[in-house]
C-alpha positions as semicolon CSV with decimal commas, in nm:
position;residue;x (nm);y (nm);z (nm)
1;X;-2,864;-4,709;-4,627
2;X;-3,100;-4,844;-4,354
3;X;-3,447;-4,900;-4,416
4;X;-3,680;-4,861;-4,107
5;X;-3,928;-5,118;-4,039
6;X;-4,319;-4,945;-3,976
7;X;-4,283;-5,024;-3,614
8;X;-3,875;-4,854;-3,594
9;X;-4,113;-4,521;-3,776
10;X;-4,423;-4,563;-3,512
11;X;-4,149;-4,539;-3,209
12;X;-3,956;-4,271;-3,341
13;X;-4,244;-4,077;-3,392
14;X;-4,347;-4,146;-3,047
15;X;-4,032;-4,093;-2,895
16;X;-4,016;-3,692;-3,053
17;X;-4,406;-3,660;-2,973
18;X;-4,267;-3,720;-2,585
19;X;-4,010;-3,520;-2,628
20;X;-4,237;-3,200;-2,749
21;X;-4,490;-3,306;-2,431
22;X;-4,190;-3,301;-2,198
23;X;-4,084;-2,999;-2,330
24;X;-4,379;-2,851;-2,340
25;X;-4,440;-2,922;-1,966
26;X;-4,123;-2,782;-1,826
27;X;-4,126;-2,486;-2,009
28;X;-4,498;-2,398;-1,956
29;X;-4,528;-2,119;-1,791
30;X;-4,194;-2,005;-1,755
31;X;-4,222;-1,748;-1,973
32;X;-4,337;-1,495;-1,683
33;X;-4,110;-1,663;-1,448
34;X;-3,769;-1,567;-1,609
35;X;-3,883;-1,252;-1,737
36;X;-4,000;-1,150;-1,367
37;X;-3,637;-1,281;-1,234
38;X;-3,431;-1,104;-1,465
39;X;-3,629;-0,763;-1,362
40;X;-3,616;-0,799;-1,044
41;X;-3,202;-0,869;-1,036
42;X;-3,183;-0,575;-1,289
43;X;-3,367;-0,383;-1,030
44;X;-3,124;-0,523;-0,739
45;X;-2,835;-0,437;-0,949
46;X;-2,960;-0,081;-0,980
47;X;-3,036;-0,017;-0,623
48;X;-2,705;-0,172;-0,535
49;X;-2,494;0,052;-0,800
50;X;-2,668;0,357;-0,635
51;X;-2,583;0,231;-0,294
52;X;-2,241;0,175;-0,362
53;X;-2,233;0,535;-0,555
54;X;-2,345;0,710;-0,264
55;X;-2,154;0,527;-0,006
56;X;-1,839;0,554;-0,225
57;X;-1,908;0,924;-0,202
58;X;-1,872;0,912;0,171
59;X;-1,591;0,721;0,170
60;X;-1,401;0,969;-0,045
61;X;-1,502;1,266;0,158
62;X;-1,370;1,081;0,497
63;X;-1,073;0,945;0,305
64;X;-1,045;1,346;0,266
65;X;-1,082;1,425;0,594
66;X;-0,884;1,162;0,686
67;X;-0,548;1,313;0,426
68;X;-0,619;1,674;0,566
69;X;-0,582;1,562;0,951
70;X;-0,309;1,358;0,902
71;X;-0,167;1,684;0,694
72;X;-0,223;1,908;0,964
73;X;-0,137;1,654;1,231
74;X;0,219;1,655;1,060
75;X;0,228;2,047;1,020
76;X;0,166;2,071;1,401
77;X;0,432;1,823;1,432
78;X;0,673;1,937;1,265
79;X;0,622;2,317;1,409
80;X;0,625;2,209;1,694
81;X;0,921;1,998;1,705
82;X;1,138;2,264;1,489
83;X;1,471;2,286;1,606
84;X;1,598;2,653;1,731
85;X;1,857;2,739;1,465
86;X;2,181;2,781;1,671
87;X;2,425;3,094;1,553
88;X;2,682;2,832;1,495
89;X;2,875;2,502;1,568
90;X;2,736;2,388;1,897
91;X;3,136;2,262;1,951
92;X;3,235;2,612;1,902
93;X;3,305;2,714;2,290
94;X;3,382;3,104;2,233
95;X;3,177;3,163;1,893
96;X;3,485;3,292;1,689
97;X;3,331;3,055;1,401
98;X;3,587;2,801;1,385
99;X;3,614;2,488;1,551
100;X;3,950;2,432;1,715
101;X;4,084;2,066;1,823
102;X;4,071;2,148;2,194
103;X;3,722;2,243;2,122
104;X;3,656;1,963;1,937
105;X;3,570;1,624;2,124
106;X;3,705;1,300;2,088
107;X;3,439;1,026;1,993
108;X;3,428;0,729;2,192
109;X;3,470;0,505;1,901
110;X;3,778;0,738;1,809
111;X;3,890;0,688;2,180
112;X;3,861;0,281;2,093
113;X;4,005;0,223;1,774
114;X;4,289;0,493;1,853
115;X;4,213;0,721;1,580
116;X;4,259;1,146;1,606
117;X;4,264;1,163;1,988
118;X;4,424;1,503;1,980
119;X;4,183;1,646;1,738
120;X;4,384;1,779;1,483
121;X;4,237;1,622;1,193
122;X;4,530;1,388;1,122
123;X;4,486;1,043;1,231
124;X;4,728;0,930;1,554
125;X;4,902;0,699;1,370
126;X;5,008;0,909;1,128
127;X;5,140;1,133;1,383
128;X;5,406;0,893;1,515
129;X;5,739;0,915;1,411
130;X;5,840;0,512;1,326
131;X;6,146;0,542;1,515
132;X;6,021;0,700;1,821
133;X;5,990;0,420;2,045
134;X;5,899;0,672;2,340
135;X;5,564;0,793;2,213
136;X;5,278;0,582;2,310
């Protein structure tokens, strides 16, 4: 083990007696200082949570408002922008119900890619006879 010398003892004595006056000094004091801080940011906090509660209060309400008008802005729509409900098929010339293929018109993609130009619900090519070299 070491042994200290008397004058190794004398400065580590003085170096924890300037220790305890150094820490003396910086905390002297502060005991009022801190305390008064952490009140005053408790009472921040406070008067902030209140704040927010009421302001979050308004928010919901317009948020509210905001849902209903865009509800009723959508009812308005959509009443006024219903369709009148026909009796029947708007392709149905002389409302017997059915849909005949001269009252049925040919698509202009069906007009293109040659499919059901007569209407019949049969598609042309099927219609052709493979040995008919007349029919175009």
């Amino acid at each position: 083990m070491l042994d200290f010398t008397t004058d190794q003892w004398v400065i580590v004595m003085l170096v924890f007696v300037l220790g305890l006056l150094v820490g003396g000094f910086l905390f002297s004091g502060g005991g009022r200082k801190w305390k008064h801080r952490y009140n005053a940011e408790v009472d921040r906090r406070r008067e902030l949570e209140t704040t927010h509660s009421a302001r979050e209060k308004e928010w919901r309400e317009q948020d509210a408002l905001r849902a209903a008008a865009l509800r009723d802005a959508e009812r308005n729509r959509t009443v006024a922008a219903a369709p009148v409900v026909a009796t029947g098929d708007p392709r149905d010339v002389n409302n017997d119900g059915v849909v005949t293929p001269a009252e049925k018109p040919v698509g202009f993609v069906d007009r293109i890619l040659g499919r059901d130009r007569d209407g019949d619900g049969v598609k042309d090519s099927a219609d052709r006879d493979p040995d008919d070299s007349t029919r175009a």
